[in-house]
TORKOL-4160 file (C-alpha; in steps of 0.2 Angstrom, whole numbers, padded with zeros to 4 digits, m for minus):
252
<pt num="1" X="0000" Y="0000" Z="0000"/>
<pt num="2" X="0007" Y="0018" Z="m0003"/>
<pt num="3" X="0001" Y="0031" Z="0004"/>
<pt num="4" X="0007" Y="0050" Z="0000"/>
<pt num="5" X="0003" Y="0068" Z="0009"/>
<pt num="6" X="0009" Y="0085" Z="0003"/>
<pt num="7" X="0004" Y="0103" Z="0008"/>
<pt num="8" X="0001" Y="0110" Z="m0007"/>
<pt num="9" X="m0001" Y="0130" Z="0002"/>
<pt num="10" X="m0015" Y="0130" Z="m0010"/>
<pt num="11" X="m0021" Y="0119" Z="m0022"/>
<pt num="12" X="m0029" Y="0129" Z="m0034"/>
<pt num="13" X="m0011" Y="0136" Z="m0037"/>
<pt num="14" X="m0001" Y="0119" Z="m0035"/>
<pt num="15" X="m0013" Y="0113" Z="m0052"/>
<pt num="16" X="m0003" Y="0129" Z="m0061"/>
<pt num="17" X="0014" Y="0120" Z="m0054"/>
<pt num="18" X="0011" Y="0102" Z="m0059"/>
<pt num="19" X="0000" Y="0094" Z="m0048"/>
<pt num="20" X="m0009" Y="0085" Z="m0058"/>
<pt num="21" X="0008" Y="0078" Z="m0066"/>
<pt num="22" X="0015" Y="0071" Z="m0048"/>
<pt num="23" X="m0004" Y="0063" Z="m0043"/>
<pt num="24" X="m0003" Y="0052" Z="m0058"/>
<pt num="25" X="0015" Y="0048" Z="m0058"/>
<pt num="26" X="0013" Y="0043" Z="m0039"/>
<pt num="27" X="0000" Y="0028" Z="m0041"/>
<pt num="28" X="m0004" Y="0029" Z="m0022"/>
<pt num="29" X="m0017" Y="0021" Z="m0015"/>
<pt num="30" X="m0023" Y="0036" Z="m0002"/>
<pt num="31" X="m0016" Y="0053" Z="m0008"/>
<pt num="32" X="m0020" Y="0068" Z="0004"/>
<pt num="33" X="m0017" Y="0085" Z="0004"/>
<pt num="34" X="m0014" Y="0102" Z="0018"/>
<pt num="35" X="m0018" Y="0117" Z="0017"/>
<pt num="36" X="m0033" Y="0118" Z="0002"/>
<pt num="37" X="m0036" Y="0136" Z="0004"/>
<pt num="38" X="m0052" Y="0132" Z="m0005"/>
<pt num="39" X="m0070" Y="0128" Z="m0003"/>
<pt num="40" X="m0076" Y="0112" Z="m0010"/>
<pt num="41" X="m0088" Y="0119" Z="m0023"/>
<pt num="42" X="m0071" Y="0125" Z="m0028"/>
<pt num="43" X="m0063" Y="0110" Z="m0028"/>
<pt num="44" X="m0060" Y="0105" Z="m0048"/>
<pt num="45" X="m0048" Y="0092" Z="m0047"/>
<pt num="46" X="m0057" Y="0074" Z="m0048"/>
<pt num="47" X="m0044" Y="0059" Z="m0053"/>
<pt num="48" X="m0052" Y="0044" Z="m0061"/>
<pt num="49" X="m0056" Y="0029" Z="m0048"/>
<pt num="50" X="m0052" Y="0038" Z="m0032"/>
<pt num="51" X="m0065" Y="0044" Z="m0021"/>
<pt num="52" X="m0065" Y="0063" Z="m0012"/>
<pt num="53" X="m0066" Y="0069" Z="0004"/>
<pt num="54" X="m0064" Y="0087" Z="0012"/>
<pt num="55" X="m0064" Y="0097" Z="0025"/>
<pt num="56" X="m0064" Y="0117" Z="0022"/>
<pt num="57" X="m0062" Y="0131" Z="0030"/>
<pt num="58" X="m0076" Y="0143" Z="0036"/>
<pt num="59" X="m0062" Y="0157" Z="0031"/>
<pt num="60" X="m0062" Y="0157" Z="0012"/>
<pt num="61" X="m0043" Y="0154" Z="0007"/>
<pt num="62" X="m0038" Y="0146" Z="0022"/>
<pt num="63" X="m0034" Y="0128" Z="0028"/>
<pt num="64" X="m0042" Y="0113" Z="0024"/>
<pt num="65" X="m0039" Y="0095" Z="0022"/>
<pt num="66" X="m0043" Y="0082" Z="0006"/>
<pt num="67" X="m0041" Y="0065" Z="0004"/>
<pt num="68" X="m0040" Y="0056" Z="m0011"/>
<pt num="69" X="m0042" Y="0036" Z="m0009"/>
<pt num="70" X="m0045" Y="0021" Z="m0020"/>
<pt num="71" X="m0053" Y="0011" Z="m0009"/>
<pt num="72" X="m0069" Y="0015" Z="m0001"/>
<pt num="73" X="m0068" Y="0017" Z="0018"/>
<pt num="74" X="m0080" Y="0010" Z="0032"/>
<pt num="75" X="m0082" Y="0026" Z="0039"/>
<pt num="76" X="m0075" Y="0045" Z="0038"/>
<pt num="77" X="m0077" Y="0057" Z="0052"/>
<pt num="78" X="m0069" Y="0075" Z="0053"/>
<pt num="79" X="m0064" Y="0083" Z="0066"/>
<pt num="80" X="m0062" Y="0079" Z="0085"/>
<pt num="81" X="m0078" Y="0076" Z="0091"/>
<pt num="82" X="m0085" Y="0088" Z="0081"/>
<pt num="83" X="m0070" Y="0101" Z="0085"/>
<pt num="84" X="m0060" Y="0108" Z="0072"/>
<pt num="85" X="m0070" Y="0107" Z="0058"/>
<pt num="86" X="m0071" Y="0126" Z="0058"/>
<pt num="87" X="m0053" Y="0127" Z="0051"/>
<pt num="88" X="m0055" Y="0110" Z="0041"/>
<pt num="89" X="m0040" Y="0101" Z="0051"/>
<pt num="90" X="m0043" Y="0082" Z="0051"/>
<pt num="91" X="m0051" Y="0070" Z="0041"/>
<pt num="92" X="m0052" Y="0052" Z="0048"/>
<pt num="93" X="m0055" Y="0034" Z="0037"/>
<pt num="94" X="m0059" Y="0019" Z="0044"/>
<pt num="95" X="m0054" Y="0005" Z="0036"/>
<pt num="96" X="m0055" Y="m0014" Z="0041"/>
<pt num="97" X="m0038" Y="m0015" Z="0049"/>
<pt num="98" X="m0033" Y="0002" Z="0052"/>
<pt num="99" X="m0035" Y="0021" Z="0052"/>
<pt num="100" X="m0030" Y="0034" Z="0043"/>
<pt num="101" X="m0030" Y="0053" Z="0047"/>
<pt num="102" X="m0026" Y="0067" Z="0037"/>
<pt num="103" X="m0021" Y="0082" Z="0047"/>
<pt num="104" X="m0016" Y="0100" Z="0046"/>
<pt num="105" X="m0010" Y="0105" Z="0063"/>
<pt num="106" X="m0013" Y="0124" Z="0067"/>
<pt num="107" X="0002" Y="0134" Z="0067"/>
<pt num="108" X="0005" Y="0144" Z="0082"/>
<pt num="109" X="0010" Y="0158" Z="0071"/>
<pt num="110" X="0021" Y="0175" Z="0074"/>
<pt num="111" X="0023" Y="0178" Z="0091"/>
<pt num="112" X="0015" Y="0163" Z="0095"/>
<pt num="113" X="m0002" Y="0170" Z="0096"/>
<pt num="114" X="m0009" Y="0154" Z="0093"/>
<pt num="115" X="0003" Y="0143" Z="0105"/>
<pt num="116" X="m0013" Y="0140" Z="0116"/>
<pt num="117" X="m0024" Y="0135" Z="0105"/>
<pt num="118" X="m0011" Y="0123" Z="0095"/>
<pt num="119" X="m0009" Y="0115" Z="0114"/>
<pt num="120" X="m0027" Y="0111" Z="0116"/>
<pt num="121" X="m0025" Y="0105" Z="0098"/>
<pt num="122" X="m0012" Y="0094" Z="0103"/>
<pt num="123" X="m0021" Y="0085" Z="0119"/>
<pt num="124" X="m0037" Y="0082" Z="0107"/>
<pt num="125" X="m0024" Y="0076" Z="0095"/>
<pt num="126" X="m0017" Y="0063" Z="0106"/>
<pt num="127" X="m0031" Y="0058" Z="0116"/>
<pt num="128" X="m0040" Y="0054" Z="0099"/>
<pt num="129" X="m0028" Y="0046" Z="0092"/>
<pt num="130" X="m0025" Y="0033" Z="0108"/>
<pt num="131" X="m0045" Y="0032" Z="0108"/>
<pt num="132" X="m0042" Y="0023" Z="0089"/>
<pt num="133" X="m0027" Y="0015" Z="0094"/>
<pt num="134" X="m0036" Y="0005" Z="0106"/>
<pt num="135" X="m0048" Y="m0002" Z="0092"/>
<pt num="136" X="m0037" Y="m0005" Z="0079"/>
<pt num="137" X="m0020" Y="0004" Z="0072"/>
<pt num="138" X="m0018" Y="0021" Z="0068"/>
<pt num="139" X="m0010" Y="0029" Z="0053"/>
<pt num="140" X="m0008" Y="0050" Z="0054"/>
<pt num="141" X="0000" Y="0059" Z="0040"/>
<pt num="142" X="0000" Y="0077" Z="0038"/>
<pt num="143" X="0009" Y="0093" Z="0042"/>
<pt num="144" X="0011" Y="0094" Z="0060"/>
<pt num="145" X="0018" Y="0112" Z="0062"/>
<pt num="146" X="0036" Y="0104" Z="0072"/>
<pt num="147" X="0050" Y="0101" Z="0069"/>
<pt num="148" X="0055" Y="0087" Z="0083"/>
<pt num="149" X="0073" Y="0085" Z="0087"/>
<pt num="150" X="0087" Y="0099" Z="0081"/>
<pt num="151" X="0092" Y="0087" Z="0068"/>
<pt num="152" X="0076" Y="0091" Z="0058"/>
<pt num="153" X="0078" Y="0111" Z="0054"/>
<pt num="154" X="0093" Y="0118" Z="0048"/>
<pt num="155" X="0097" Y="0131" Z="0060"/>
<pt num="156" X="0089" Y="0125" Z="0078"/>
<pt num="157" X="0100" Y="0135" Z="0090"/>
<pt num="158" X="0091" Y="0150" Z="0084"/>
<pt num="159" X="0073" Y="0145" Z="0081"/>
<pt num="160" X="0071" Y="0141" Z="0098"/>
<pt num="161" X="0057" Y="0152" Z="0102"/>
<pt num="162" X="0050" Y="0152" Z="0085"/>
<pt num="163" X="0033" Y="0143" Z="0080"/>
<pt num="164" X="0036" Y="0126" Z="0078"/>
<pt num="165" X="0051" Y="0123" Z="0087"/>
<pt num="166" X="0044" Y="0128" Z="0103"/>
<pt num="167" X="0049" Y="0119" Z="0120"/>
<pt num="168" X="0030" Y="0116" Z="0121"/>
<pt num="169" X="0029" Y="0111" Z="0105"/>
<pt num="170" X="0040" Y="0097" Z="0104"/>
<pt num="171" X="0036" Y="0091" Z="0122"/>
<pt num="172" X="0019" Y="0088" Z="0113"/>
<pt num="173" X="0028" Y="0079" Z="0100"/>
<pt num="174" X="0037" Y="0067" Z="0111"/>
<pt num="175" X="0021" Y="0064" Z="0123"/>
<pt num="176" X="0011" Y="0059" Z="0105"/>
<pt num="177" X="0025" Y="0046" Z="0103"/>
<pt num="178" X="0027" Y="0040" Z="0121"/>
<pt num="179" X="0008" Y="0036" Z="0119"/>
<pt num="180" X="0011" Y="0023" Z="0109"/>
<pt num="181" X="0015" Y="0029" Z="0090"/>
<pt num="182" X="0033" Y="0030" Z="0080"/>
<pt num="183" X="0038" Y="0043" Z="0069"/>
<pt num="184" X="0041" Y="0034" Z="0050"/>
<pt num="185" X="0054" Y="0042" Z="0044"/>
<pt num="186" X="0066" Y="0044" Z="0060"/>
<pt num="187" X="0063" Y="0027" Z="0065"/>
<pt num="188" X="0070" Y="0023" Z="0047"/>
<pt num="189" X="0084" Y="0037" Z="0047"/>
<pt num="190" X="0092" Y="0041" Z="0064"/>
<pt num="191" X="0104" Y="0051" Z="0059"/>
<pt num="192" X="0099" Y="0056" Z="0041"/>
<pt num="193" X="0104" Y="0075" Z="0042"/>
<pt num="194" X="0097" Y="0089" Z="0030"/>
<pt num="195" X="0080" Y="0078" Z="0026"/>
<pt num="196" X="0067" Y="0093" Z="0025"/>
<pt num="197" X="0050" Y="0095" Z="0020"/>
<pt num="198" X="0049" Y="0112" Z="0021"/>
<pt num="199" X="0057" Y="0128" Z="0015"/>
<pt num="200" X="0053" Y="0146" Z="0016"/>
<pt num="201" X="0050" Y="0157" Z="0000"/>
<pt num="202" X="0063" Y="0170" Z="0006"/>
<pt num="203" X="0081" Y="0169" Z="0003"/>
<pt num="204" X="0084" Y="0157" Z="m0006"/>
<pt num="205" X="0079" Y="0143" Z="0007"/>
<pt num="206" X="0075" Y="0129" Z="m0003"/>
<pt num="207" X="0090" Y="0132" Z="m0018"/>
<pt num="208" X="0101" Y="0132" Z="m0001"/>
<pt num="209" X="0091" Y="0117" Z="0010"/>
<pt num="210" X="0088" Y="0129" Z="0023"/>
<pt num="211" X="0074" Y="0119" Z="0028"/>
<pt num="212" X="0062" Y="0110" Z="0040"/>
<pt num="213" X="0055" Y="0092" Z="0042"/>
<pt num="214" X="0036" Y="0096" Z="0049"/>
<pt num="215" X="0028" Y="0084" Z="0037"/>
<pt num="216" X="0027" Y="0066" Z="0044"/>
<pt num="217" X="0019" Y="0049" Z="0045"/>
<pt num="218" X="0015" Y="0044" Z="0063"/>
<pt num="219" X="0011" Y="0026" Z="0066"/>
<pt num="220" X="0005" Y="0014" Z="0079"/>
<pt num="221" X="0021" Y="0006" Z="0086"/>
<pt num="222" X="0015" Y="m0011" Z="0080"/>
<pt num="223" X="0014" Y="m0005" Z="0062"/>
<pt num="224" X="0032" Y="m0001" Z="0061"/>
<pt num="225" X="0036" Y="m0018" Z="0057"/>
<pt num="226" X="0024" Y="m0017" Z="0041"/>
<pt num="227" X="0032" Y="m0002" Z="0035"/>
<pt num="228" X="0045" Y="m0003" Z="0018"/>
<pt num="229" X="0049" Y="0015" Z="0013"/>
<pt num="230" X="0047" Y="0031" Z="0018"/>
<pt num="231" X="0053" Y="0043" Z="0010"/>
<pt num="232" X="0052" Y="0063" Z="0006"/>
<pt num="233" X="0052" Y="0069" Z="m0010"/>
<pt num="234" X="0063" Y="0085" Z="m0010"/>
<pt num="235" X="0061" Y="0084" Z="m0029"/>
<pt num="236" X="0045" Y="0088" Z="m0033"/>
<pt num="237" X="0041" Y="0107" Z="m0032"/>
<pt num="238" X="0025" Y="0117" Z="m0032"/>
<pt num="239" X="0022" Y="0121" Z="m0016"/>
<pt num="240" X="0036" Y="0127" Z="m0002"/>
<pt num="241" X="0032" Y="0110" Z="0005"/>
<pt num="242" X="0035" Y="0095" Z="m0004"/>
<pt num="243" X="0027" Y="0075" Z="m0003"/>
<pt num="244" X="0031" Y="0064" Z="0011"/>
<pt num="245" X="0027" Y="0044" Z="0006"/>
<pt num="246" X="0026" Y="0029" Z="0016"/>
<pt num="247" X="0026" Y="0010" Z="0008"/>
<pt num="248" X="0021" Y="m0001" Z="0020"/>
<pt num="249" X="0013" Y="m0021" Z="0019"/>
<pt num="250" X="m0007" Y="m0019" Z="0024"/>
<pt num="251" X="m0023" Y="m0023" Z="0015"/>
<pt num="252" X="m0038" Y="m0015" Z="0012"/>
């Protein structure tokens, strides 16, 4: 099974910047994307033989979550118990032997104006996510909004009281994984340096790899043995984000 995420900072714009092109090529099973920044009677792109679900904003031009999956799920919610769903952050499917989220954490922005909020956001995260974990496994793919450990941003010493490399921030992070989940791609790549997901438009971040790793897949700890690849695509542009993957032995 191969699932792909990627925050396309718009999708509307990412079509313009070969979107389209990198959907086909990636033959995933579940594709889902970050950051719409549409509605969905705006929402244009309809592959062949996936089905679409989406989670907008109230705010026009702001947020939301899609999901794009071959294989019809048991069940979808969105939100957390209804929360959430205001800003479009999560969008759950339940399948047979597992579940997968698609999730768009809030950033806590300049200043951290949002640092509370993103807090609460986390504890309703986690608790969620441990709530499904007691029923069956837990897949959760998305941008999170943190970089982890210093080795996932280019310059941590002086990002230390910047959103999404916060003390709080990261405690959050490692209370999510001390609750029963694994980071993918760490678990993989211990000491893989300068792996980013995530570059800023200014000053020539991403021609220089000045970047961050806030895009993941989280797993149930028990699914790390099923997983085969994962793997960022620092190649494909189109957004200041690019595709995370993960290749790993389940069945529909």
């Amino acid at each position: 099974m191969k699932l792909v995420s990627w925050n396309v900072n718009g999708l509307r714009a990412c079509m313009g910047k070969g979107f389209a092109d990198y959907f086909g090529s990636s033959d995933a099973d579940i594709f889902c994307i970050q950051e719409t920044k549409l509605q969905k009677h705006q929402l244009e792109f309809s592959p062949q033989g996936y089905e679409t679900y989406i989670s907008d904003a109230e705010k026009k031009g702001y947020s939301g979550t899609a999901v794009f999956t071959r294989h019809a799920p048991e069940n979808v919610r969105y939100g957390i118990d209804g929360l959430y769903n205001d800003e479009g952050r999560l969008i759950t499917l339940e399948y047979r032997d597992f579940y997968f989220i698609c999730c768009y954490s809030p950033n806590s922005q300049d200043g951290l104006k949002r640092l509370d909020y993103r807090m609460t956001f986390e504890d309703d995260l986690r608790t969620y996510m441990t709530e499904l974990d007691n029923e069956k496994p837990v897949i959760l793919t998305g941008d999170l909004n943190v970089a982890h450990e210093p080795i996932d941003l280019k310059n941590p010493s002086s990002n230390t009281s910047n959103a999404g490399f916060t003390p709080q921030e990261r405690e959050k992070f490692t209370s999510l994984l001390n609750a029963g989940f694994s980071d993918v791609f760490r678990m993989l790549n211990p000491e893989l340096k300068d792996a980013y997901s995530w570059w800023s438009y200014r000053f020539k971040a991403r021609e220089r790899n000045t970047g961050w790793r806030i895009d993941y897949f989280v797993v149930s700890d028990r699914l790390m043995e099923k997983v085969k690849e994962s793997t960022i695509e620092s190649s494909v542009f189109g957004s200041d984000h690019c595709p995370v993957t993960l290749d790993i032995d389940l069945t529909f």
